[in-house]
N, C-alpha and C positions, 0 to 999 in steps of 0.2 A: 461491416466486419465479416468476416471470415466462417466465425461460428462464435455462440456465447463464453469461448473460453478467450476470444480474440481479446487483448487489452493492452495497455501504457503499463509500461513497468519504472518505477523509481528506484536507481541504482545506488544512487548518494545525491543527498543533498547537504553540502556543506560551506557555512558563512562565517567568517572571518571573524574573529573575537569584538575586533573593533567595528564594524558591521550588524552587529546579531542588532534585536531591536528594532529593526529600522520597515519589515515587512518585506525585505527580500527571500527570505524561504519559501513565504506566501504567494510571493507572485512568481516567482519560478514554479510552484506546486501550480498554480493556477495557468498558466499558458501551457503546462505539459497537461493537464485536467483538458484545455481547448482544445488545443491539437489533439487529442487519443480521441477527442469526442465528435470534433466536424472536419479533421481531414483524414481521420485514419479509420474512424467510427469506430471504436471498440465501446464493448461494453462494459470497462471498469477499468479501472486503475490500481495497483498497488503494488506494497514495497513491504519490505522488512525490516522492523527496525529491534536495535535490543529492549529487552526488557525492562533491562534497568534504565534507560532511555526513557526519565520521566517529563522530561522540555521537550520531546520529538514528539513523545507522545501525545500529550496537553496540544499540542499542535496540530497533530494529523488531525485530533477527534474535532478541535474546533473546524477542522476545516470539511469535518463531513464524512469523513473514514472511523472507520468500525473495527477491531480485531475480531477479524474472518476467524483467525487459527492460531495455535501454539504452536511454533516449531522447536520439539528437544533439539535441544543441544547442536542447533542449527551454528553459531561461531564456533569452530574450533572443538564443537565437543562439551564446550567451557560453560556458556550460556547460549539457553533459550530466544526465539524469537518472535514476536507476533508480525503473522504474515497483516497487513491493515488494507482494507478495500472500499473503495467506493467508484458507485454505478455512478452509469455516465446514460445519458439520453435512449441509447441502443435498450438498456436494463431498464425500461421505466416501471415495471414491478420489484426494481431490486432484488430480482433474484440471484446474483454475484454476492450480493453481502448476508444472505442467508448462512449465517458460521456453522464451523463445524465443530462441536465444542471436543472432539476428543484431543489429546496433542495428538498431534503425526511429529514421525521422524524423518530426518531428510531423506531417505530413502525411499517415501513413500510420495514426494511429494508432485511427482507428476501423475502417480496415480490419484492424485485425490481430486483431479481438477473436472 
């Protein structure tokens, strides 16, 4: 990587009604988790998802992601979101998932990296 802020970013991950269940979210989280880790080598990965996003969330955390951060009024203004992170091989003290508990607003958010 680049520097410790280098990492995989999750844009959307989305599965088809009749689909959900089946551990395709998983395994798209997980070949993007390979790839950021041994061909691009960053040290973490993460996404944003809403808050009220409690099946996304129940998810990322099984799979190992943390809520790094609070982002106000990151959709729209409307609702909050948690920035969610997790280290990858480059981070082996985790320090990417080290949170920052204050909320940021989007305005601040490339300052906080």
């Amino acid at each position: 990587g680049e520097n410790k802020e280098w990492h995989g970013h999750v844009s959307a991950v989305t599965v088809g009604p009749e689909f959900r269940r089946l551990g395709l979210a998983a395994s798209l989280m997980k070949f993007l988790e390979e790839t950021s880790d041994h061909v691009d080598r960053c040290y973490f990965v993460d996404l944003f998802v809403r808050v009220s996003n409690r099946v996304a969330i129940d998810m990322y955390k099984r799979l190992g992601y943390i809520v790094y951060r609070t982002i106000v009024g990151y959709y729209s203004g409307e609702e909050d979101a948690y920035d969610m992170r997790k280290a990858l091989s480059m981070d082996p003290e985790k320090n990417s998932m080290i949170p920052i508990l204050r909320p940021v607003h989007p305005s601040e958010l490339y300052l906080t990296m």
